[in-house]
C-alpha positions as CSV (number, residue, x, y, z in Angstrom):
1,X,-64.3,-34.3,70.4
2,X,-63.4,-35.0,66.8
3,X,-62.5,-31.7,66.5
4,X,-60.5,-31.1,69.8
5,X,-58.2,-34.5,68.3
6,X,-57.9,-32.0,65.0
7,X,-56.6,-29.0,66.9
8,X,-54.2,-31.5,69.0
9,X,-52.9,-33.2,65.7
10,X,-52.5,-29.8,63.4
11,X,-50.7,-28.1,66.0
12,X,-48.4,-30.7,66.8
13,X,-48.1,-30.9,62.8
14,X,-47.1,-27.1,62.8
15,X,-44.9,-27.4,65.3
16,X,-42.5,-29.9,63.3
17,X,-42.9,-28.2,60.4
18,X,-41.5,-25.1,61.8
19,X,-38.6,-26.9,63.8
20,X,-37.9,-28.0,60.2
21,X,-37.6,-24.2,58.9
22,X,-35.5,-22.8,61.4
23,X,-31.9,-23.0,59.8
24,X,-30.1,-23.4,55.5
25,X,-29.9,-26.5,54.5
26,X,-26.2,-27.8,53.6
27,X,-27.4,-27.4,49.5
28,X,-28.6,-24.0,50.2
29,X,-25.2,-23.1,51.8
30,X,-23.5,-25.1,48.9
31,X,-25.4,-23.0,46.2
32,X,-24.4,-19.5,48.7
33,X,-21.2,-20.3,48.6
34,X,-20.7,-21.2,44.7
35,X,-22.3,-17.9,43.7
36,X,-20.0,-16.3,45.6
37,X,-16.9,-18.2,44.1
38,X,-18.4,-16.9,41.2
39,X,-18.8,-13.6,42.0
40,X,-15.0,-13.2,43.1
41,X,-14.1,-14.8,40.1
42,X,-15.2,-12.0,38.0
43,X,-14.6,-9.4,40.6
44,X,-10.7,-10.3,41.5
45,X,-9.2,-9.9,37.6
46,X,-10.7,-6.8,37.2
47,X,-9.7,-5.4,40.2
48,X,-6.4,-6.7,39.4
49,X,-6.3,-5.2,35.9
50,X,-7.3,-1.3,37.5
51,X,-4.5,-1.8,40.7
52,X,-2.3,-2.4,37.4
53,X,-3.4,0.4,35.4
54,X,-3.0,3.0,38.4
55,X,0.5,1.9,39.0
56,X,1.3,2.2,35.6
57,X,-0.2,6.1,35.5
58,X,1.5,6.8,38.3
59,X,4.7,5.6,37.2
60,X,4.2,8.0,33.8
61,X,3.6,10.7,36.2
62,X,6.3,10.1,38.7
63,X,8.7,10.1,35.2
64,X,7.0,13.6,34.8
65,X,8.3,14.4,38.1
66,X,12.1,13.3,38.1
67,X,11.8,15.0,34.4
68,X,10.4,18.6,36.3
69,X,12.7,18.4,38.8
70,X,15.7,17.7,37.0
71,X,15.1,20.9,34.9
72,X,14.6,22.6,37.8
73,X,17.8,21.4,40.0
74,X,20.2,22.1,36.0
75,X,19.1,25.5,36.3
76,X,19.4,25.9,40.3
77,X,23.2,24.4,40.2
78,X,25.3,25.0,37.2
79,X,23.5,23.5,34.6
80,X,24.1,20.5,35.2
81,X,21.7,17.5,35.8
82,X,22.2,15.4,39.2
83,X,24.6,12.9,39.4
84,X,22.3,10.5,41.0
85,X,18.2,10.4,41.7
86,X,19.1,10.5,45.5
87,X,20.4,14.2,44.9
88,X,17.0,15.2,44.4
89,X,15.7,14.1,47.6
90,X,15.2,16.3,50.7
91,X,17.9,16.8,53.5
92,X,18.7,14.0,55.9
93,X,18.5,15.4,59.5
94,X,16.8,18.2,58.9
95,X,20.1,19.4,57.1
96,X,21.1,22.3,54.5
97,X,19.2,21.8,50.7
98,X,22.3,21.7,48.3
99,X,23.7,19.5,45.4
100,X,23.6,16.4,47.3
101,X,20.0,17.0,48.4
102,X,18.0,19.7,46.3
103,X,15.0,18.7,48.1
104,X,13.0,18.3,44.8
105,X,11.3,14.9,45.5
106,X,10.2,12.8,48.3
107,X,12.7,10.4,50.0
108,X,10.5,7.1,48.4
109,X,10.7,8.2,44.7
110,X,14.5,9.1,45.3
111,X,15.0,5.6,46.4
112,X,14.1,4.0,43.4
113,X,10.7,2.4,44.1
114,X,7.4,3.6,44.3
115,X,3.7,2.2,43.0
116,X,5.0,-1.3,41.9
117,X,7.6,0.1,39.9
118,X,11.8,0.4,40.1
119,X,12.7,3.6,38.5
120,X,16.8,3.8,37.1
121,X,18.0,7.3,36.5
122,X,21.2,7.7,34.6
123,X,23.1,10.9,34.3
124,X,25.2,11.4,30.4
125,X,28.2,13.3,30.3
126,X,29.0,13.2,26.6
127,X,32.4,15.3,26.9
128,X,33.9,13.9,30.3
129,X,34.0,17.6,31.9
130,X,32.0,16.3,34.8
131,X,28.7,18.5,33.9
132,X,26.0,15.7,33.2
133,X,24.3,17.0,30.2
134,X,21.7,14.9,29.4
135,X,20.1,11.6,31.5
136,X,17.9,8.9,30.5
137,X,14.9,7.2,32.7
138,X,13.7,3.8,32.7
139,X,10.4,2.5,34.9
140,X,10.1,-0.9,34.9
141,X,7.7,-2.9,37.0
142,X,9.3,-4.7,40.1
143,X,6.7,-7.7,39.0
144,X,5.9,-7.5,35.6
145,X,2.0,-8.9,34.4
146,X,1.5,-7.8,38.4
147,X,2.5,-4.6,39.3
148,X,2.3,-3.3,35.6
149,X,2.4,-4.5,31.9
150,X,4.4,-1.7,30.3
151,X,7.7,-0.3,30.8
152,X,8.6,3.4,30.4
153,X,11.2,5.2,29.4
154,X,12.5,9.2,29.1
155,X,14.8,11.1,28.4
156,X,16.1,14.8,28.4
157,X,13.7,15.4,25.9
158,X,10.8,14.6,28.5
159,X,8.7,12.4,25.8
160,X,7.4,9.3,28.1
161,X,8.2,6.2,25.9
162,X,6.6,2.4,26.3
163,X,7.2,-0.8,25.7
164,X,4.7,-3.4,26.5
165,X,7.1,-6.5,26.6
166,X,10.5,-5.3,28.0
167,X,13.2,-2.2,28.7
168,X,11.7,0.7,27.0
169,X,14.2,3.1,24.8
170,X,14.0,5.9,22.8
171,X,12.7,4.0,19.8
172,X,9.3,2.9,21.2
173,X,6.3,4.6,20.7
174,X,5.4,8.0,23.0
175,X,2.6,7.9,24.8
Protein backbone atom coordinates (compact mmCIF):
# COMPACT_ATOMS: atom_id res chain seq x y z
CA UNK A 1 0.00 0.00 0.00
CA UNK A 2 2.98 2.23 0.97
CA UNK A 3 3.78 2.33 -2.37
CA UNK A 4 0.36 2.85 -4.16
CA UNK A 5 0.33 6.37 -1.53
CA UNK A 6 3.96 7.05 -3.39
CA UNK A 7 2.56 6.78 -6.89
CA UNK A 8 -0.64 8.90 -5.71
CA UNK A 9 1.65 11.65 -4.01
CA UNK A 10 4.52 11.92 -6.90
CA UNK A 11 2.06 12.14 -9.51
CA UNK A 12 0.11 14.67 -8.02
CA UNK A 13 3.63 16.37 -7.28
CA UNK A 14 4.34 16.21 -11.18
CA UNK A 15 1.37 17.48 -12.02
CA UNK A 16 1.99 20.96 -10.14
CA UNK A 17 5.21 21.12 -11.09
CA UNK A 18 4.31 21.16 -14.68
CA UNK A 19 1.22 23.50 -14.33
CA UNK A 20 4.06 25.72 -12.92
CA UNK A 21 6.26 25.38 -16.37
CA UNK A 22 3.73 26.05 -18.72
CA UNK A 23 4.22 29.91 -19.48
CA UNK A 24 7.54 33.07 -19.06
CA UNK A 25 7.64 34.41 -16.08
CA UNK A 26 7.21 38.39 -15.94
CA UNK A 27 11.36 38.61 -15.17
CA UNK A 28 11.96 36.37 -18.04
CA UNK A 29 9.83 38.69 -20.33
CA UNK A 30 11.51 41.72 -18.57
CA UNK A 31 15.08 40.34 -19.45
CA UNK A 32 13.43 39.47 -23.37
CA UNK A 33 12.44 42.62 -23.68
CA UNK A 34 15.65 44.64 -22.44
CA UNK A 35 17.93 42.66 -24.75
CA UNK A 36 15.94 43.70 -27.33
CA UNK A 37 16.05 47.45 -26.33
CA UNK A 38 19.44 46.80 -26.54
CA UNK A 39 19.72 45.20 -29.64
CA UNK A 40 17.76 48.21 -31.44
CA UNK A 41 19.81 50.40 -29.72
CA UNK A 42 22.83 49.38 -31.62
CA UNK A 43 20.99 48.40 -34.72
CA UNK A 44 18.88 51.86 -35.32
CA UNK A 45 22.21 54.38 -35.54
CA UNK A 46 23.70 52.39 -37.80
CA UNK A 47 21.09 51.87 -39.95
CA UNK A 48 20.60 55.46 -39.73
CA UNK A 49 24.24 56.36 -40.59
CA UNK A 50 24.01 53.95 -44.09
CA UNK A 51 20.14 55.51 -45.14
CA UNK A 52 22.50 58.73 -44.78
CA UNK A 53 25.39 57.62 -46.66
CA UNK A 54 23.16 56.33 -49.70
CA UNK A 55 21.38 59.63 -49.89
CA UNK A 56 24.41 61.37 -49.88
CA UNK A 57 25.89 59.07 -53.00
CA UNK A 58 23.02 59.39 -54.70
CA UNK A 59 22.84 63.01 -54.52
CA UNK A 60 26.80 63.02 -55.98
CA UNK A 61 25.40 61.05 -58.66
CA UNK A 62 22.24 62.82 -59.39
CA UNK A 63 24.85 66.13 -59.68
CA UNK A 64 26.57 63.74 -62.30
CA UNK A 65 23.40 63.63 -63.99
CA UNK A 66 22.14 67.37 -64.20
CA UNK A 67 26.03 67.85 -65.10
CA UNK A 68 25.61 65.05 -68.31
CA UNK A 69 22.60 66.27 -69.30
CA UNK A 70 23.25 69.85 -69.32
CA UNK A 71 26.26 69.11 -71.77
CA UNK A 72 24.18 67.31 -73.70
CA UNK A 73 20.95 69.80 -73.94
CA UNK A 74 24.17 73.08 -74.77
CA UNK A 75 25.13 71.14 -77.56
CA UNK A 76 21.47 69.92 -78.76
CA UNK A 77 20.05 73.79 -78.57
CA UNK A 78 22.47 76.46 -79.38
CA UNK A 79 24.98 76.14 -76.87
CA UNK A 80 23.45 77.30 -74.41
CA UNK A 81 22.73 75.69 -70.95
CA UNK A 82 18.95 75.57 -69.76
CA UNK A 83 17.50 78.35 -68.25
CA UNK A 84 15.95 76.33 -65.49
CA UNK A 85 16.36 72.43 -64.16
CA UNK A 86 12.61 71.92 -65.21
CA UNK A 87 13.81 72.32 -68.97
CA UNK A 88 15.47 69.20 -68.71
CA UNK A 89 12.56 67.27 -67.81
CA UNK A 90 10.42 65.15 -70.12
CA UNK A 91 7.14 66.56 -72.00
CA UNK A 92 4.01 67.18 -70.06
CA UNK A 93 1.12 65.44 -71.89
CA UNK A 94 2.87 63.37 -73.85
CA UNK A 95 3.94 66.63 -75.75
CA UNK A 96 6.86 67.63 -78.31
CA UNK A 97 10.74 67.33 -76.59
CA UNK A 98 12.15 70.92 -77.15
CA UNK A 99 13.84 73.81 -75.11
CA UNK A 100 11.31 73.87 -72.52
CA UNK A 101 11.45 70.04 -72.02
CA UNK A 102 14.57 68.23 -73.49
CA UNK A 103 13.45 65.24 -71.92
CA UNK A 104 16.92 64.64 -70.34
CA UNK A 105 15.90 63.74 -66.67
CA UNK A 106 13.06 62.40 -64.87
CA UNK A 107 10.11 64.71 -63.78
CA UNK A 108 11.32 64.11 -59.67
CA UNK A 109 14.99 65.21 -60.16
CA UNK A 110 13.70 68.21 -62.35
CA UNK A 111 11.59 69.20 -59.45
CA UNK A 112 14.19 69.83 -57.13
CA UNK A 113 14.08 66.98 -54.63
CA UNK A 114 15.07 63.65 -54.71
CA UNK A 115 16.86 61.03 -51.93
CA UNK A 116 16.62 63.48 -48.99
CA UNK A 117 18.15 66.15 -50.75
CA UNK A 118 16.96 69.86 -52.50
CA UNK A 119 19.02 70.40 -55.48
CA UNK A 120 19.25 74.43 -56.81
CA UNK A 121 20.47 74.87 -60.40
CA UNK A 122 21.47 78.27 -61.50
CA UNK A 123 22.03 79.20 -65.05
CA UNK A 124 25.25 82.35 -65.54
CA UNK A 125 25.01 84.56 -68.34
CA UNK A 126 28.21 86.53 -67.89
CA UNK A 127 27.60 88.92 -71.00
CA UNK A 128 23.64 89.53 -70.76
CA UNK A 129 23.15 88.14 -74.49
CA UNK A 130 20.64 85.65 -73.11
CA UNK A 131 22.94 82.41 -73.87
CA UNK A 132 23.57 80.96 -70.26
CA UNK A 133 27.18 80.11 -70.46
CA UNK A 134 28.06 78.53 -67.46
CA UNK A 135 25.66 77.27 -64.19
CA UNK A 136 26.47 76.29 -60.84
CA UNK A 137 24.74 73.32 -58.62
CA UNK A 138 24.15 73.18 -55.03
CA UNK A 139 22.73 69.77 -53.11
CA UNK A 140 21.85 70.37 -49.84
CA UNK A 141 20.09 68.03 -47.55
CA UNK A 142 16.28 68.97 -46.88
CA UNK A 143 17.14 67.77 -43.10
CA UNK A 144 20.61 68.07 -42.40
CA UNK A 145 22.37 65.37 -39.68
CA UNK A 146 19.12 63.30 -41.13
CA UNK A 147 18.84 63.01 -44.63
CA UNK A 148 22.65 63.73 -45.17
CA UNK A 149 25.73 65.41 -43.47
CA UNK A 150 27.41 66.99 -46.41
CA UNK A 151 26.48 69.50 -48.89
CA UNK A 152 27.52 69.42 -52.62
CA UNK A 153 28.30 71.59 -55.01
CA UNK A 154 29.24 71.78 -59.07
CA UNK A 155 29.81 73.70 -61.46
CA UNK A 156 30.48 73.84 -65.36
CA UNK A 157 33.48 72.36 -64.68
CA UNK A 158 31.70 69.11 -63.39
CA UNK A 159 34.20 68.70 -60.22
CA UNK A 160 31.59 67.57 -57.26
CA UNK A 161 32.59 69.81 -54.36
CA UNK A 162 31.66 69.25 -50.37
CA UNK A 163 31.16 70.85 -47.45
CA UNK A 164 30.47 69.03 -44.32
CA UNK A 165 28.89 71.96 -42.24
CA UNK A 166 27.06 74.22 -44.74
CA UNK A 167 26.42 75.59 -48.68
CA UNK A 168 29.21 74.02 -50.57
CA UNK A 169 31.23 76.46 -53.24
CA UNK A 170 33.83 76.19 -55.48
CA UNK A 171 36.43 76.48 -52.74
CA UNK A 172 35.77 73.28 -50.85
CA UNK A 173 37.48 70.24 -51.29
CA UNK A 174 36.55 67.74 -54.55
CA UNK A 175 35.57 64.68 -53.82
Amino acid sequence: MKSHHGQLGGGSRARTNRSRSRGFSLIELLIVVAIILVIAAIAIPNFLRSRMAANEAAAVAACRKITTALVVYSTSYNNSFASQLSDLGPPSGGGAVGPTAAELLDEVLTAGQKHGYRFTYEPEDANGDGVFEAFIIYADPISPGVTGNRHFFTDTSGVIRANPTGSASATDTPI
